[in-house]
KOLKOLTI-522933 format. One record per residue: x negated, y negated, z negated of N, C-alpha, C in turn; residue number from 1. Coordinates in pm, 1 decimal. Each point is the difference from the previous one (the first is absolute). Example, Ala and Ser with C-alpha at 12.3 -4.5 7.8 and 13.67 -1.06 7.14 Angstrom:
BEGIN
<atom <-1319.0; 569.0; -780.0>; <89.0; -119.0; 0.0>; <-90.0; -120.0; 0.0>; 1> <atom <35.0; -105.0; 72.0>; <-82.0; -119.0; -6.0>; <77.0; -109.0; -73.0>; 2> 
This chain:
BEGIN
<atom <-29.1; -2552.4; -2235.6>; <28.5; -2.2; 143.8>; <148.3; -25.0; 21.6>; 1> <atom <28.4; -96.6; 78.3>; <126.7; -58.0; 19.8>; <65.0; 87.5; 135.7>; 2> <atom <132.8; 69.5; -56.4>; <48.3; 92.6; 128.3>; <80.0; -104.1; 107.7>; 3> <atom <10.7; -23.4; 98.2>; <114.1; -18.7; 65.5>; <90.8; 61.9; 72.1>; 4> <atom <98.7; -61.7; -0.2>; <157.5; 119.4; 74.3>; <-41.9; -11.7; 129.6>; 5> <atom <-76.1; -54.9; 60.1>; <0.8; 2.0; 155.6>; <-165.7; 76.7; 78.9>; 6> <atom <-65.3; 19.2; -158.7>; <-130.4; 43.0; 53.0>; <18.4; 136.2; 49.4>; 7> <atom <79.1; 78.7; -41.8>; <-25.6; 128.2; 67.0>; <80.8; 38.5; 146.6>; 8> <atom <71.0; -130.5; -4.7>; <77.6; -17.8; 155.6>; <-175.1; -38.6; 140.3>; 9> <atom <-32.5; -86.5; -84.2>; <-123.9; -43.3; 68.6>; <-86.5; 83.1; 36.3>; 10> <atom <-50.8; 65.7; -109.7>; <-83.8; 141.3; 0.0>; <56.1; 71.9; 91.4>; 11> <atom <72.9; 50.0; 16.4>; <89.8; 111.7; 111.2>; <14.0; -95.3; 133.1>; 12> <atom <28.7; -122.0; 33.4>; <-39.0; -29.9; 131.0>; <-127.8; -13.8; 37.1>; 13> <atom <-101.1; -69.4; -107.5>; <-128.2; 6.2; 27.4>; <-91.6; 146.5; 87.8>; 14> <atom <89.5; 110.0; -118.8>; <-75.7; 145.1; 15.1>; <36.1; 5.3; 152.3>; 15> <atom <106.0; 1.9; 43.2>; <87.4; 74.4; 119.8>; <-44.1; -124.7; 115.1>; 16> <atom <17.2; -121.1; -13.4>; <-144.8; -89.7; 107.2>; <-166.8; 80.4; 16.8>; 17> <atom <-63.6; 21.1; -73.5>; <-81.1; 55.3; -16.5>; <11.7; 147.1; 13.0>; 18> <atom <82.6; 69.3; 10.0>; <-26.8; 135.6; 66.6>; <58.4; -21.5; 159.8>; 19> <atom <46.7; -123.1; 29.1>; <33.3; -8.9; 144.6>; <-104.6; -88.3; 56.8>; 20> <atom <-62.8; -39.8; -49.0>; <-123.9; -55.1; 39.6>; <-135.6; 69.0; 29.6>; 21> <atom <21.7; 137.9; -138.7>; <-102.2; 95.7; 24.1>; <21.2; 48.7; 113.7>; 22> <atom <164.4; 51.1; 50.1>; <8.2; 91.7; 108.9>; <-39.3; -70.1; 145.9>; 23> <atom <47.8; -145.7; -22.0>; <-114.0; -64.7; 130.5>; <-53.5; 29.0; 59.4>; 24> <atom <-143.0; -40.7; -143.4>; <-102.6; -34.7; 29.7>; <-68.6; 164.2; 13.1>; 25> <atom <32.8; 148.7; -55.1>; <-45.4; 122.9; 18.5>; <101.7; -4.4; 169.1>; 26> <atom <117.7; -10.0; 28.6>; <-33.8; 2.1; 161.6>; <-87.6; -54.4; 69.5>; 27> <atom <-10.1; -142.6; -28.0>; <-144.2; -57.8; 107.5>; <-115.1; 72.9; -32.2>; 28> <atom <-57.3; 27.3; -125.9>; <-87.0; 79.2; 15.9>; <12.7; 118.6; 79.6>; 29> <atom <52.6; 89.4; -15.4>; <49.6; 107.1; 62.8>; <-15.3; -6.4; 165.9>; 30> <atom <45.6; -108.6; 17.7>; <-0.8; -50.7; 205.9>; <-132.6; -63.8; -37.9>; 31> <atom <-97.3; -65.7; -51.4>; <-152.2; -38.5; 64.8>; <-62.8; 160.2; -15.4>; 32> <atom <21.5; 27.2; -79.7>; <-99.3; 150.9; -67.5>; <30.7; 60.9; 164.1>; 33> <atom <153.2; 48.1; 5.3>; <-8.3; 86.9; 97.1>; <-28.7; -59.4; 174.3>; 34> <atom <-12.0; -174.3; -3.4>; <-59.9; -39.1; 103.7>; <-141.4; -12.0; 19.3>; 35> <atom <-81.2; -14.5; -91.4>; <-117.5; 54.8; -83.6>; <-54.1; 142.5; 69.6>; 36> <atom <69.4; 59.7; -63.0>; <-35.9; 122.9; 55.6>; <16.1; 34.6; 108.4>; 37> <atom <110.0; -35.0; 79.2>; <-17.3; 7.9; 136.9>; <-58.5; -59.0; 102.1>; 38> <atom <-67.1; -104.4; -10.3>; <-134.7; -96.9; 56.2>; <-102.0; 96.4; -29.1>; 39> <atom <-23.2; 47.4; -163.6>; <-146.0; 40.5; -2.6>; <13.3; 171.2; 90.8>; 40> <atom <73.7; 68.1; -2.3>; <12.0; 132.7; 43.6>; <-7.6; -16.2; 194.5>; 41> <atom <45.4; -155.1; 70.9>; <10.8; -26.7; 140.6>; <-167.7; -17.6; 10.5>; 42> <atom <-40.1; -51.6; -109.8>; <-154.1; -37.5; 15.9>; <-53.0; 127.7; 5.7>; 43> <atom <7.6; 56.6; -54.4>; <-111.5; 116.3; -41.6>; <51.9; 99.1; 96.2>; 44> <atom <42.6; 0.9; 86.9>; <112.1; 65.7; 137.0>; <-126.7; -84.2; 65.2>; 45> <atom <6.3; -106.8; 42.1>; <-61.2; -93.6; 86.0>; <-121.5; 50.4; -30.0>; 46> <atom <-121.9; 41.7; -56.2>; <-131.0; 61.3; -65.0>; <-40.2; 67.1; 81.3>; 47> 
């Protein structure tokens, strides 16, 4: 396995894109879930 001097520079922006990408995409989830839930809880109010 061939090392390179720049792969672990890569690796560490890759990781840190990808944990800012995770944090995104867990906010949007976070805002449908909790818009989600607040449609289904207006519905079941409406019942």
């Amino acid at each position: 396995m061939e090392v390179y001097p720049f792969s672990g520079e890569l690796i560490l922006k890759a990781i840190s894109f990808f944990q800012m990408m995770f944090r995104l995409c867990r906010k949007a989830v976070g805002n449908l879930l909790r818009h989600s839930l607040k449609d289904a809880s207006l519905q079941l109010l409406e019942v």
